[in-house]
PDB file of N, H, CA, C and O in Angstrom:
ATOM      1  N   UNK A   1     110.026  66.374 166.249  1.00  0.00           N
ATOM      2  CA  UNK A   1     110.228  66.801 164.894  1.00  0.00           C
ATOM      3  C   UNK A   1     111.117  65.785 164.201  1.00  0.00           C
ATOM      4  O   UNK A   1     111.886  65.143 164.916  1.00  0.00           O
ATOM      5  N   UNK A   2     111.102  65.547 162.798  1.00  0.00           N
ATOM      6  H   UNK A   2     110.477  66.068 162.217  1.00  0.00           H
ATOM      7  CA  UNK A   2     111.389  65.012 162.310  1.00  0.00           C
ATOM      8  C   UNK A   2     112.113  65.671 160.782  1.00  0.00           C
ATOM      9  O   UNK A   2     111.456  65.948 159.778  1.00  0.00           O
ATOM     10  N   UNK A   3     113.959  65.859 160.962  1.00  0.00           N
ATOM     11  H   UNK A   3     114.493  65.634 161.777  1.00  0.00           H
ATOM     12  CA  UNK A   3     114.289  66.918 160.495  1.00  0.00           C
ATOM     13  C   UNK A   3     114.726  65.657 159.290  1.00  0.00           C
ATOM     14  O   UNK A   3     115.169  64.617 159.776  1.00  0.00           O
ATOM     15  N   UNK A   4     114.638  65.715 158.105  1.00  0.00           N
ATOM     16  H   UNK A   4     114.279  66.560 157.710  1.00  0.00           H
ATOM     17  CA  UNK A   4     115.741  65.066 156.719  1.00  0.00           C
ATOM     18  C   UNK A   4     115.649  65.830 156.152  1.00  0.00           C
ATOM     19  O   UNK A   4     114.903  66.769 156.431  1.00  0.00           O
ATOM     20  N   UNK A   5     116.769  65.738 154.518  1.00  0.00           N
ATOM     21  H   UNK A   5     117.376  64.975 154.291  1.00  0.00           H
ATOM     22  CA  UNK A   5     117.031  66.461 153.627  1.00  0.00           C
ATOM     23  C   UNK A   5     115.895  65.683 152.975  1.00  0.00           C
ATOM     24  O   UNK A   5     115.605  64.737 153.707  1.00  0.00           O
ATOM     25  N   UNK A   6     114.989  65.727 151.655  1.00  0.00           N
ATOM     26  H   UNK A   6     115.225  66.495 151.060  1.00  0.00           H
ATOM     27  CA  UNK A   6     114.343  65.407 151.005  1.00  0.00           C
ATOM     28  C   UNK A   6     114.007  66.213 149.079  1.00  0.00           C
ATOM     29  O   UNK A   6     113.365  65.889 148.080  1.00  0.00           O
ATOM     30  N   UNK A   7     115.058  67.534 149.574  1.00  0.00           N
ATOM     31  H   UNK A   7     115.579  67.798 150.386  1.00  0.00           H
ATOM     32  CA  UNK A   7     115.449  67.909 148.163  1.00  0.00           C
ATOM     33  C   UNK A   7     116.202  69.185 148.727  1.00  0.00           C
ATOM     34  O   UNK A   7     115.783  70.013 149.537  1.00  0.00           O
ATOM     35  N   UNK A   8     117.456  69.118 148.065  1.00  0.00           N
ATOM     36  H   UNK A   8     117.796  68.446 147.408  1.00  0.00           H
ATOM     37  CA  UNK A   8     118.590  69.929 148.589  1.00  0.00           C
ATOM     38  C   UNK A   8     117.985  71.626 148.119  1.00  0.00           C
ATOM     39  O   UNK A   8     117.442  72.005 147.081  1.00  0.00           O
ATOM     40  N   UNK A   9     118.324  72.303 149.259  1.00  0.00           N
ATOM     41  H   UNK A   9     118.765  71.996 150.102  1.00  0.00           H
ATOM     42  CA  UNK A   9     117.885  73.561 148.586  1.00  0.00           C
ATOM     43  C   UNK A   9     116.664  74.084 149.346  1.00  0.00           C
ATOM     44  O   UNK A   9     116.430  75.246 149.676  1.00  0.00           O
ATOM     45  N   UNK A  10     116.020  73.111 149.531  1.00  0.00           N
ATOM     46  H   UNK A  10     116.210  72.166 149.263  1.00  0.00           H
ATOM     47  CA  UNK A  10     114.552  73.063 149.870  1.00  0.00           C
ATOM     48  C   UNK A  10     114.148  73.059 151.173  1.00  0.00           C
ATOM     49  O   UNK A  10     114.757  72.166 151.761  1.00  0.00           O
ATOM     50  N   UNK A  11     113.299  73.726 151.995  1.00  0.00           N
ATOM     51  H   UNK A  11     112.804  74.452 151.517  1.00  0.00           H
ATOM     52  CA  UNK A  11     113.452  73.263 153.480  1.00  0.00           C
ATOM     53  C   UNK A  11     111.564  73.261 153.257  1.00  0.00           C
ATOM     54  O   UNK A  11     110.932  74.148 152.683  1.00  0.00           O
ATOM     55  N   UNK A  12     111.023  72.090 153.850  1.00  0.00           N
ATOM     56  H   UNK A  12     111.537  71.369 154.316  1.00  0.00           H
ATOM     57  CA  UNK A  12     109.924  71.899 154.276  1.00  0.00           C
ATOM     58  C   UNK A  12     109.604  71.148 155.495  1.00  0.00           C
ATOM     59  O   UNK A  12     110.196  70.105 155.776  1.00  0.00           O
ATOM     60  N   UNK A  13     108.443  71.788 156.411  1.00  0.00           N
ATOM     61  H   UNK A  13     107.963  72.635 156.182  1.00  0.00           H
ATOM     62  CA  UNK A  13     108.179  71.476 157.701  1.00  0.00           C
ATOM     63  C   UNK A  13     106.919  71.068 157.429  1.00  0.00           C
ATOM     64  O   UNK A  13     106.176  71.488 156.542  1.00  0.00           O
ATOM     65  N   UNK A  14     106.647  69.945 158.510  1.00  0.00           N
ATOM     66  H   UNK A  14     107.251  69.604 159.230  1.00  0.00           H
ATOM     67  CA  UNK A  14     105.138  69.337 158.640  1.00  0.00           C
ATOM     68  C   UNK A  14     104.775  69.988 159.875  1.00  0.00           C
ATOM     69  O   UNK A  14     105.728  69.946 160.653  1.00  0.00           O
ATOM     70  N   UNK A  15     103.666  70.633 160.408  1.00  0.00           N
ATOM     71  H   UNK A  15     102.892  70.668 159.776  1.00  0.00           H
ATOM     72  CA  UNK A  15     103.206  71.408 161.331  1.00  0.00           C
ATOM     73  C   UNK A  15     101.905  70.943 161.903  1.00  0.00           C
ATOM     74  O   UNK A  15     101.087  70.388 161.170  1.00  0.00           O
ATOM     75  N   UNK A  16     101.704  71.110 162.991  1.00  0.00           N
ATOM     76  H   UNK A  16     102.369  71.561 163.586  1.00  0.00           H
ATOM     77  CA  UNK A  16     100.457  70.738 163.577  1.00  0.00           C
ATOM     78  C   UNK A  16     100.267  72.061 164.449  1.00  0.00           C
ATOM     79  O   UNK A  16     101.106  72.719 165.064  1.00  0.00           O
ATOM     80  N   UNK A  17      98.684  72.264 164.280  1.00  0.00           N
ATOM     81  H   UNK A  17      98.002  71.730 163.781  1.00  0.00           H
ATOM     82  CA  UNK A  17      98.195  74.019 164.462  1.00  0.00           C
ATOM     83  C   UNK A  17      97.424  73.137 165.355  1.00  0.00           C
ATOM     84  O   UNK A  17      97.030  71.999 165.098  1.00  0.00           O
ATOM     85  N   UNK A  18      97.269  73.776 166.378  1.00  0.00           N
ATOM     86  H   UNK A  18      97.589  74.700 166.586  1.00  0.00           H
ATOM     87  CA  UNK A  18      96.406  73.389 167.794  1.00  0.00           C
ATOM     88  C   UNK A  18      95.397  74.146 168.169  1.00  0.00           C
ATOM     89  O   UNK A  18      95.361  74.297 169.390  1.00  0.00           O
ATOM     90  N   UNK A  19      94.722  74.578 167.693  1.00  0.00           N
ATOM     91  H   UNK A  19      94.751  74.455 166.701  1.00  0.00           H
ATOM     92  CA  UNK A  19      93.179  75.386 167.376  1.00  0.00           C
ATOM     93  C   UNK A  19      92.813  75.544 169.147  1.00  0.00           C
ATOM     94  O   UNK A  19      93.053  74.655 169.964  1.00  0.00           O
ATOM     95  N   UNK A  20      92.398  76.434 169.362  1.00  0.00           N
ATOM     96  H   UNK A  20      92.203  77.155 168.698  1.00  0.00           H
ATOM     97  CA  UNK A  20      91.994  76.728 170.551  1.00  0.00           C
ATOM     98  C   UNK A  20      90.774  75.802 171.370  1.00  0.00           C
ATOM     99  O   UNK A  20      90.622  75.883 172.589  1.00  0.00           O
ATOM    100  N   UNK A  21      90.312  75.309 170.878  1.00  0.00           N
ATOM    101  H   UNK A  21      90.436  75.243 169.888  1.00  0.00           H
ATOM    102  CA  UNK A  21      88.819  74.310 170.933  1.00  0.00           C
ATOM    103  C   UNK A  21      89.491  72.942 170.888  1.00  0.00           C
ATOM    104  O   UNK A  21      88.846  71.906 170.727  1.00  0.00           O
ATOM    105  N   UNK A  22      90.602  72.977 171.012  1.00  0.00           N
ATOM    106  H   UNK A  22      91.125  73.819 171.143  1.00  0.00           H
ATOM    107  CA  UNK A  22      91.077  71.364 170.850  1.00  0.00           C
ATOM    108  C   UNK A  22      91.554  70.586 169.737  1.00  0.00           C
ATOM    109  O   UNK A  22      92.386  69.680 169.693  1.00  0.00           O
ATOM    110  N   UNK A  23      91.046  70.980 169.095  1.00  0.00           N
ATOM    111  H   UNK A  23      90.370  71.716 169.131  1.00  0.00           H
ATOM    112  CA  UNK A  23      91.055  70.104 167.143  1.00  0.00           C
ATOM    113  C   UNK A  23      92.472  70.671 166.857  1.00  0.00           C
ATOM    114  O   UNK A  23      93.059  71.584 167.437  1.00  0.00           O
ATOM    115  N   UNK A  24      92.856  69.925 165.854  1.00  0.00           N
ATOM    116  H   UNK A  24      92.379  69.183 165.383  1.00  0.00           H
ATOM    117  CA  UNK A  24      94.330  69.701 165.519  1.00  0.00           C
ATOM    118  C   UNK A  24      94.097  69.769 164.008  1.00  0.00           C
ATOM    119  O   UNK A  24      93.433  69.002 163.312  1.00  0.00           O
ATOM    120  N   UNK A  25      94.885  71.006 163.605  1.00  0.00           N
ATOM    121  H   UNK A  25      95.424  71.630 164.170  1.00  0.00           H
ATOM    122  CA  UNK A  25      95.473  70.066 161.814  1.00  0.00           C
ATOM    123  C   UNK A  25      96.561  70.748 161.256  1.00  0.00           C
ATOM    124  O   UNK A  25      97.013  71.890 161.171  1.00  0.00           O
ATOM    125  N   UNK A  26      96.816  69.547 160.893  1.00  0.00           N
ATOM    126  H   UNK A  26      96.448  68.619 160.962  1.00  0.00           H
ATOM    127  CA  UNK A  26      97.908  69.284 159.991  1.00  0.00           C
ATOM    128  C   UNK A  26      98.516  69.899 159.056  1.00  0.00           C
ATOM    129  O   UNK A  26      98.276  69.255 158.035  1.00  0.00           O
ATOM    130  N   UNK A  27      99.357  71.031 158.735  1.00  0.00           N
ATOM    131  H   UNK A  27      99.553  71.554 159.565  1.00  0.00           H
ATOM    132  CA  UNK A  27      99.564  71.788 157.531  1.00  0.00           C
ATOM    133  C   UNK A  27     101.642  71.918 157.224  1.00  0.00           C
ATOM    134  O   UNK A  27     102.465  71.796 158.131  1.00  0.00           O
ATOM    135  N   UNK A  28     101.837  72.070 156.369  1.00  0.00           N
ATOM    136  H   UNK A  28     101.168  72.169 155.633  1.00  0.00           H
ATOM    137  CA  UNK A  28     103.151  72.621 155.497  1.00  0.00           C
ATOM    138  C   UNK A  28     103.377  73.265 155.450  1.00  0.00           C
ATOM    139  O   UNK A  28     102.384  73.956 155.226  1.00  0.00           O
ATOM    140  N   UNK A  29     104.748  74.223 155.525  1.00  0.00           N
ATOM    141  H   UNK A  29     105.555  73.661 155.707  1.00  0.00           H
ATOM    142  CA  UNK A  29     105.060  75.190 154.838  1.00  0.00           C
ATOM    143  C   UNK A  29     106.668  74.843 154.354  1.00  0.00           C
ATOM    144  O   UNK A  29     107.526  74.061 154.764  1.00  0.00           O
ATOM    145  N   UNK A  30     106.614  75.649 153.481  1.00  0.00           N
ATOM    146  H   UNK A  30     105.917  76.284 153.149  1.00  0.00           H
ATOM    147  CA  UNK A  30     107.709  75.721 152.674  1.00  0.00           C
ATOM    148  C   UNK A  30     108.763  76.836 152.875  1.00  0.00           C
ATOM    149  O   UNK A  30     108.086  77.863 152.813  1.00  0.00           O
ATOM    150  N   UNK A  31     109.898  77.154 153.058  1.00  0.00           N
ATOM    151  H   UNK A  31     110.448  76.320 153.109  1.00  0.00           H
ATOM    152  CA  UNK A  31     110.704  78.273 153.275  1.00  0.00           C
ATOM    153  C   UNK A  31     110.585  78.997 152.629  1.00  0.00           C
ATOM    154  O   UNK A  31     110.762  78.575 151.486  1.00  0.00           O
ATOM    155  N   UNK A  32     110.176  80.778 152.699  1.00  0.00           N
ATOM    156  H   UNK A  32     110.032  81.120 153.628  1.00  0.00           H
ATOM    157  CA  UNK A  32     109.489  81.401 151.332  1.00  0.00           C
ATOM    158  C   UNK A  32     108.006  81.783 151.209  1.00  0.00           C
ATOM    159  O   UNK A  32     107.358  82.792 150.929  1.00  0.00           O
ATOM    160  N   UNK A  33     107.797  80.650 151.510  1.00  0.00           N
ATOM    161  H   UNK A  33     108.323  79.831 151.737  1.00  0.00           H
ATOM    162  CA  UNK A  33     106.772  80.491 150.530  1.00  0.00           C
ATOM    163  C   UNK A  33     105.355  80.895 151.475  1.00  0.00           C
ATOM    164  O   UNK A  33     105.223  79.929 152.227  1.00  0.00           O
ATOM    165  N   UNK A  34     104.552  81.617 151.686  1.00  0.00           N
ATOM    166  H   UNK A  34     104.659  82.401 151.076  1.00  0.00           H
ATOM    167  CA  UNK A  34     103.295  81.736 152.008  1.00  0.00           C
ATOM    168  C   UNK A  34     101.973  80.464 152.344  1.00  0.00           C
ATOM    169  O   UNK A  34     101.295  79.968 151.445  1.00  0.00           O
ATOM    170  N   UNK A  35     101.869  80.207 153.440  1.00  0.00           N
ATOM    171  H   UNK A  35     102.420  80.610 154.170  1.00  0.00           H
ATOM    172  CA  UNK A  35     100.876  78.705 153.484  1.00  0.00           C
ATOM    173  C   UNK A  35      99.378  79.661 154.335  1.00  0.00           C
ATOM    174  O   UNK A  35      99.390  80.460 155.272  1.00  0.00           O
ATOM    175  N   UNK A  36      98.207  79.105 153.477  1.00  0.00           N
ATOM    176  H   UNK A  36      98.198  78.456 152.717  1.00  0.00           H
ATOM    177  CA  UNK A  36      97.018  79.932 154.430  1.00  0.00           C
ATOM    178  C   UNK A  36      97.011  78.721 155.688  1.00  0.00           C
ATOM    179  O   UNK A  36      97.127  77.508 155.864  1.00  0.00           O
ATOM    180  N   UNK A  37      96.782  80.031 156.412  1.00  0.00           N
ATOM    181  H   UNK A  37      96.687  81.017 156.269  1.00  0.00           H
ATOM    182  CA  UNK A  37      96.548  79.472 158.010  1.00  0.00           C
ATOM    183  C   UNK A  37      95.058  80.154 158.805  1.00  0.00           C
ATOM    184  O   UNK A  37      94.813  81.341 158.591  1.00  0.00           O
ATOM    185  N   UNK A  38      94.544  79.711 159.295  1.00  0.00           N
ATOM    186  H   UNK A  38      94.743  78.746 159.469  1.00  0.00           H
ATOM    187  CA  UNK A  38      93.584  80.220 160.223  1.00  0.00           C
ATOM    188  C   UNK A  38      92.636  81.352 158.993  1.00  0.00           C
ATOM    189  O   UNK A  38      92.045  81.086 157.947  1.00  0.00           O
ATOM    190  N   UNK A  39      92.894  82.834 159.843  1.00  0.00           N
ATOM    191  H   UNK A  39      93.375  83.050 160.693  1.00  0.00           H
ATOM    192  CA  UNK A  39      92.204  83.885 158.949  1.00  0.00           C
ATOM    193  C   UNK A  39      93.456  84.359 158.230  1.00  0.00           C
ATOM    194  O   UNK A  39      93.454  85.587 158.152  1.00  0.00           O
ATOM    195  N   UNK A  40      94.570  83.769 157.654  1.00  0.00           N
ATOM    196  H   UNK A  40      94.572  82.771 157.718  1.00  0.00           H
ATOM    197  CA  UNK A  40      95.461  84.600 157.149  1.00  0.00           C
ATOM    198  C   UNK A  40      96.660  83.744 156.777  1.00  0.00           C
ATOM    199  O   UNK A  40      96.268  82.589 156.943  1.00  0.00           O
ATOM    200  N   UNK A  41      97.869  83.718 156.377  1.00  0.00           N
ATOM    201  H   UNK A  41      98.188  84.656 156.243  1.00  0.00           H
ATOM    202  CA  UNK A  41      98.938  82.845 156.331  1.00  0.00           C
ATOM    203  C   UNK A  41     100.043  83.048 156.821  1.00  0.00           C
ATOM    204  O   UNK A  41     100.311  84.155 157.290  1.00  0.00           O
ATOM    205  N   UNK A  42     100.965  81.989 156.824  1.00  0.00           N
ATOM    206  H   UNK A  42     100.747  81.090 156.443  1.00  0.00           H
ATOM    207  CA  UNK A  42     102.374  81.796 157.688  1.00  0.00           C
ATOM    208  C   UNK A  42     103.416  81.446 157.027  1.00  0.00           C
ATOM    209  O   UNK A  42     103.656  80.370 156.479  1.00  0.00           O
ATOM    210  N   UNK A  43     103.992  82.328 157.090  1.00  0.00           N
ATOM    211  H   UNK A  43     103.796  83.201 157.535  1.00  0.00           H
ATOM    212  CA  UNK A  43     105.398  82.076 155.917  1.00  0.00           C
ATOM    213  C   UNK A  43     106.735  81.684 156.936  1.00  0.00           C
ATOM    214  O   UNK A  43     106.906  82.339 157.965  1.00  0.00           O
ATOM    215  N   UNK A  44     107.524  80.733 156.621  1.00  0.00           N
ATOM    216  H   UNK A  44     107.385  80.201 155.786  1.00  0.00           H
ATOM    217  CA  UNK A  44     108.642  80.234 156.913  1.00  0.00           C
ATOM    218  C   UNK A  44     109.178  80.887 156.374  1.00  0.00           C
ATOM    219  O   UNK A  44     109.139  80.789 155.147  1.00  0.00           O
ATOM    220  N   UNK A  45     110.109  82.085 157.104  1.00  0.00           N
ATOM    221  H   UNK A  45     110.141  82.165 158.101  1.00  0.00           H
ATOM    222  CA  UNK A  45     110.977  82.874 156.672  1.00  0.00           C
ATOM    223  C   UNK A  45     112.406  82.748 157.255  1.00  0.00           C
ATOM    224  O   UNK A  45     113.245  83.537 156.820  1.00  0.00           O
ATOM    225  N   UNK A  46     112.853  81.659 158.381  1.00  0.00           N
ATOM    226  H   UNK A  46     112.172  81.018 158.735  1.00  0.00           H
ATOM    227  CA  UNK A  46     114.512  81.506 158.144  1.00  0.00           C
ATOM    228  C   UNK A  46     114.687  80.082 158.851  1.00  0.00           C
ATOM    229  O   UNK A  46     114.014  79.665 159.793  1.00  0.00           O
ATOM    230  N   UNK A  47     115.645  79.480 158.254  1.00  0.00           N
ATOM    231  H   UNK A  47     116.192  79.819 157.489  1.00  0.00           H
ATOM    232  CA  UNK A  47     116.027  78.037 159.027  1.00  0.00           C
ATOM    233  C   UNK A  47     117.700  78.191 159.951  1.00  0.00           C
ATOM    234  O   UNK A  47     118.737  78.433 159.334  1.00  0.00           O
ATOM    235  N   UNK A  48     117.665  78.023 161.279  1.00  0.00           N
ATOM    236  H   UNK A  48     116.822  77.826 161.780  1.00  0.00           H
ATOM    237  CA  UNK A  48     119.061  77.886 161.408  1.00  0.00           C
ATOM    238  C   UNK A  48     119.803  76.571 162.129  1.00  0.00           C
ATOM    239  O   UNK A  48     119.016  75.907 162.803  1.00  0.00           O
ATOM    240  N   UNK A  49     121.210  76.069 162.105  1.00  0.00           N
ATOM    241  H   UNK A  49     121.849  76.609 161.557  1.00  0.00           H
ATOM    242  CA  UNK A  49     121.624  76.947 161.463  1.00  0.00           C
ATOM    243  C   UNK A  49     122.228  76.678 160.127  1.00  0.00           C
ATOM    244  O   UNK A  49     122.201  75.500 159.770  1.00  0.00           O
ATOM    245  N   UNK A  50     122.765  77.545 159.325  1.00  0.00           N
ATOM    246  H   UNK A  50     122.786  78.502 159.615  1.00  0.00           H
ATOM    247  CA  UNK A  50     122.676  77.219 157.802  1.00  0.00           C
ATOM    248  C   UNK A  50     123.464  76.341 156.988  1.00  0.00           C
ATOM    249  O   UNK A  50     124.582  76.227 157.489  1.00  0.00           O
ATOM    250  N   UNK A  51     123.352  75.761 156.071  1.00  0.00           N
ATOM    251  H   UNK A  51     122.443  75.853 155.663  1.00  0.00           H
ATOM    252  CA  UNK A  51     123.417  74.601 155.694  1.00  0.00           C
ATOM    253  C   UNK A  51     124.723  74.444 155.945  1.00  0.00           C
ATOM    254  O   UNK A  51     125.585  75.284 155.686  1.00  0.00           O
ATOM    255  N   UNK A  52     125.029  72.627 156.804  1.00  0.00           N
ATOM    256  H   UNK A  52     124.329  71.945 157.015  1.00  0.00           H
ATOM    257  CA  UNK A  52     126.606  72.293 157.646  1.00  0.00           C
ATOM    258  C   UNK A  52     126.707  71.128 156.947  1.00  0.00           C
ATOM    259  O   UNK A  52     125.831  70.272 156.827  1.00  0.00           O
ATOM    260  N   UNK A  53     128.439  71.126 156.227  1.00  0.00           N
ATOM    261  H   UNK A  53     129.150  71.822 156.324  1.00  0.00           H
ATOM    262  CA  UNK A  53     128.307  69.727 155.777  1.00  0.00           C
ATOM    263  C   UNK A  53     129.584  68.699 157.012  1.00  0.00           C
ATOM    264  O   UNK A  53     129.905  67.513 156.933  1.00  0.00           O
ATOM    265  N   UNK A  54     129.876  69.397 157.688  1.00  0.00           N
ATOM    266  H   UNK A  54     129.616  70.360 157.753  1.00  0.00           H
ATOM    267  CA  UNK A  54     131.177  68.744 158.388  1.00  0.00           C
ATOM    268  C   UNK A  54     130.692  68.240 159.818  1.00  0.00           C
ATOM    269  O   UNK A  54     131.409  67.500 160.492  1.00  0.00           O
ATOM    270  N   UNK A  55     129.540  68.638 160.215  1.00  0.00           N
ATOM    271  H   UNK A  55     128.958  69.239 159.668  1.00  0.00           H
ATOM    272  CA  UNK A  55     128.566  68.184 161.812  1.00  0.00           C
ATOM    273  C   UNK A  55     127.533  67.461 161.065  1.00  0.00           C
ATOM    274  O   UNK A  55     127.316  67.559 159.857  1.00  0.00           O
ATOM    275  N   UNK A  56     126.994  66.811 161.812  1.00  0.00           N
ATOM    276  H   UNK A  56     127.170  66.731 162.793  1.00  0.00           H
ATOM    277  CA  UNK A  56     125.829  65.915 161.805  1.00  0.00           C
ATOM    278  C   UNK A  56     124.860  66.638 163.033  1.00  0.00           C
ATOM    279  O   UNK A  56     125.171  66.660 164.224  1.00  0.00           O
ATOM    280  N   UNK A  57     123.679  67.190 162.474  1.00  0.00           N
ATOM    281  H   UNK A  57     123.427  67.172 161.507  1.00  0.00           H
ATOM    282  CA  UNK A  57     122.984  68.184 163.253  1.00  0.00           C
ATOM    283  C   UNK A  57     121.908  67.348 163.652  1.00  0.00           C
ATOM    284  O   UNK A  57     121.580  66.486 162.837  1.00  0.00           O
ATOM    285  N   UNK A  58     121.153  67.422 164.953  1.00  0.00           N
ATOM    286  H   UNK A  58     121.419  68.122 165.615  1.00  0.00           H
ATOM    287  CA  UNK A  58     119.998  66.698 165.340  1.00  0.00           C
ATOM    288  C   UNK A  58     118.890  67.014 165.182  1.00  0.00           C
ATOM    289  O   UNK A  58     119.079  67.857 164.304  1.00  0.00           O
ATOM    290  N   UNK A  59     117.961  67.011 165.320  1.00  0.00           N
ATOM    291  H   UNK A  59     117.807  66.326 166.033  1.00  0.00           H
ATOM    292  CA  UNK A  59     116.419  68.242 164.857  1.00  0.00           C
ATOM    293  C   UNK A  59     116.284  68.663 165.822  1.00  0.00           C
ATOM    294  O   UNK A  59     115.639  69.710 165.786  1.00  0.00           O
ATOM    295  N   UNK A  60     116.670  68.280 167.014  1.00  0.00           N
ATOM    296  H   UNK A  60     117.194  67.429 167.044  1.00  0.00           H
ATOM    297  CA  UNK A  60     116.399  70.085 168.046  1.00  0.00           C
ATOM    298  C   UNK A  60     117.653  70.596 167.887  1.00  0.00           C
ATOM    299  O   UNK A  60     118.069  71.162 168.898  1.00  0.00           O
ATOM    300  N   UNK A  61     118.196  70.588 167.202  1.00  0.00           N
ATOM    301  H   UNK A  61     117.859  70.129 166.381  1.00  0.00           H
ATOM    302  CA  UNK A  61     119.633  71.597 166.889  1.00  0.00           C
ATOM    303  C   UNK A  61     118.680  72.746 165.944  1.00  0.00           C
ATOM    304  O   UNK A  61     119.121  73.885 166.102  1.00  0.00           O
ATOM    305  N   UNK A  62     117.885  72.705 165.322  1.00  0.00           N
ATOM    306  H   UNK A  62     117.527  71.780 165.194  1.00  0.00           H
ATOM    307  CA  UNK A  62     117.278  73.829 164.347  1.00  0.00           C
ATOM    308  C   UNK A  62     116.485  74.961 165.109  1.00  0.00           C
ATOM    309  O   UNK A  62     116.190  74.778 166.290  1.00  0.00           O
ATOM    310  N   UNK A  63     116.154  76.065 164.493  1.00  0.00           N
ATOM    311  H   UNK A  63     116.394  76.213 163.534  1.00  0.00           H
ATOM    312  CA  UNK A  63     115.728  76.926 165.267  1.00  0.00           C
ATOM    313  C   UNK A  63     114.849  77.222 163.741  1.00  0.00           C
ATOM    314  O   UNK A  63     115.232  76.730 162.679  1.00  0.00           O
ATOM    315  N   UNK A  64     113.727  78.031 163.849  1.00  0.00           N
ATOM    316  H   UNK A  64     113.416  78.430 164.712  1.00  0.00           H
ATOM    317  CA  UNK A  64     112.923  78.302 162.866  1.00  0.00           C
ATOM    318  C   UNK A  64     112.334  80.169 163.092  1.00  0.00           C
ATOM    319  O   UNK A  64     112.052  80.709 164.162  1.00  0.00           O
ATOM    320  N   UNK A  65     112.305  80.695 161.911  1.00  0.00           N
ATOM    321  H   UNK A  65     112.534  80.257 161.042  1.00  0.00           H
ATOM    322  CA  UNK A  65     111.286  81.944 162.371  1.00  0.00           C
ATOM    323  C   UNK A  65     110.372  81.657 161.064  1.00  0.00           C
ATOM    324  O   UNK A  65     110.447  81.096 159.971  1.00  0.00           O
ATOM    325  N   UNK A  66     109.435  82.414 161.883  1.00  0.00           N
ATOM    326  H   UNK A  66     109.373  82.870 162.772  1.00  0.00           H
ATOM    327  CA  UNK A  66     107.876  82.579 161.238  1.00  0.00           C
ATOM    328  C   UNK A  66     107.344  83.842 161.109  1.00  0.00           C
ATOM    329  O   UNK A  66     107.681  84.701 161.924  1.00  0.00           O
ATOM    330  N   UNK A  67     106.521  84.119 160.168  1.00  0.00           N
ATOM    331  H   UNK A  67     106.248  83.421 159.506  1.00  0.00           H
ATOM    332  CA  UNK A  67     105.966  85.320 160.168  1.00  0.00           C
ATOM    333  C   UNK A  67     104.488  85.075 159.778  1.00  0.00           C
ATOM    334  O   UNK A  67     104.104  84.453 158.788  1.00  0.00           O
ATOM    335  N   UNK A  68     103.625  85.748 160.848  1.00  0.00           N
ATOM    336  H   UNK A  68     103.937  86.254 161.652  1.00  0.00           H
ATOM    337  CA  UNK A  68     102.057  85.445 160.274  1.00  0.00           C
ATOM    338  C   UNK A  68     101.496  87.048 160.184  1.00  0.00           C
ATOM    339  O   UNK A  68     101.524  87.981 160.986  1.00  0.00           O
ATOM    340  N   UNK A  69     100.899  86.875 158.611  1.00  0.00           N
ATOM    341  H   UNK A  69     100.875  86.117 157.959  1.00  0.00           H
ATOM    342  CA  UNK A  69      99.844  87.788 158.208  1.00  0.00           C
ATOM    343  C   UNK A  69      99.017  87.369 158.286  1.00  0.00           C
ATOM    344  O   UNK A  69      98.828  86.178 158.040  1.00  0.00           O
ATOM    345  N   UNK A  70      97.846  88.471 158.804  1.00  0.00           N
ATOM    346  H   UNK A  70      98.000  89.439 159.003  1.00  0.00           H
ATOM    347  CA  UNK A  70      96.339  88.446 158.570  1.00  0.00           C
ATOM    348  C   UNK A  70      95.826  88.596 159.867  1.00  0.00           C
ATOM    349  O   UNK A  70      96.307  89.514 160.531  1.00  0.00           O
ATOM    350  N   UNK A  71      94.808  87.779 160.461  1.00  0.00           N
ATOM    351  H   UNK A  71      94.417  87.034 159.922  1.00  0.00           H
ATOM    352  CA  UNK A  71      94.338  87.681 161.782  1.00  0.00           C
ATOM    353  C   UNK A  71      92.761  89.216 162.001  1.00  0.00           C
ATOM    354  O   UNK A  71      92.422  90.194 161.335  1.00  0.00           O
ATOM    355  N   UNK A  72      92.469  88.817 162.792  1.00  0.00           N
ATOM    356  H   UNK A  72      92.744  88.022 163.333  1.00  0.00           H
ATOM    357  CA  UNK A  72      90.974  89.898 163.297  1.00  0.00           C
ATOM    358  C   UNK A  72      91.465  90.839 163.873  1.00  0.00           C
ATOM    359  O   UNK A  72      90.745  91.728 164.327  1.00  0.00           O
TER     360      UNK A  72
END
């Protein structure tokens, strides 16, 4: 992973979905915000931990939750 600031406030992840059949793609989400996925979408609902200005944090220092609606 590849963690920077790129607009304060803002948390966005680049994701790679690994499809059961092998094929790979590529998708975003935004903290908040609802991204369609598969049969349904995946919302980035918390980043931790929360914003530090006195440590210098590494990107496996982050922890993420997700929430997916929809599915069969």
């Amino acid at each position: 992973m590849n963690a920077r600031c790129v607009w304060a406030g803002r948390v966005r992840l680049k994701m790679l979905w690994i499809r059961g059949n092998g094929e790979t793609q590529p998708f975003e989400v935004i903290l908040g915000e609802p991204a369609p996925l598969a049969d349904g979408s995946i919302t980035l609902e918390s980043v931790r931990p929360d914003k530090i200005t006195n440590i210098v944090l590494k990107p496996e220092d982050y922890r993420f939750s997700f929430r997916f609606a929809g599915g069969l």
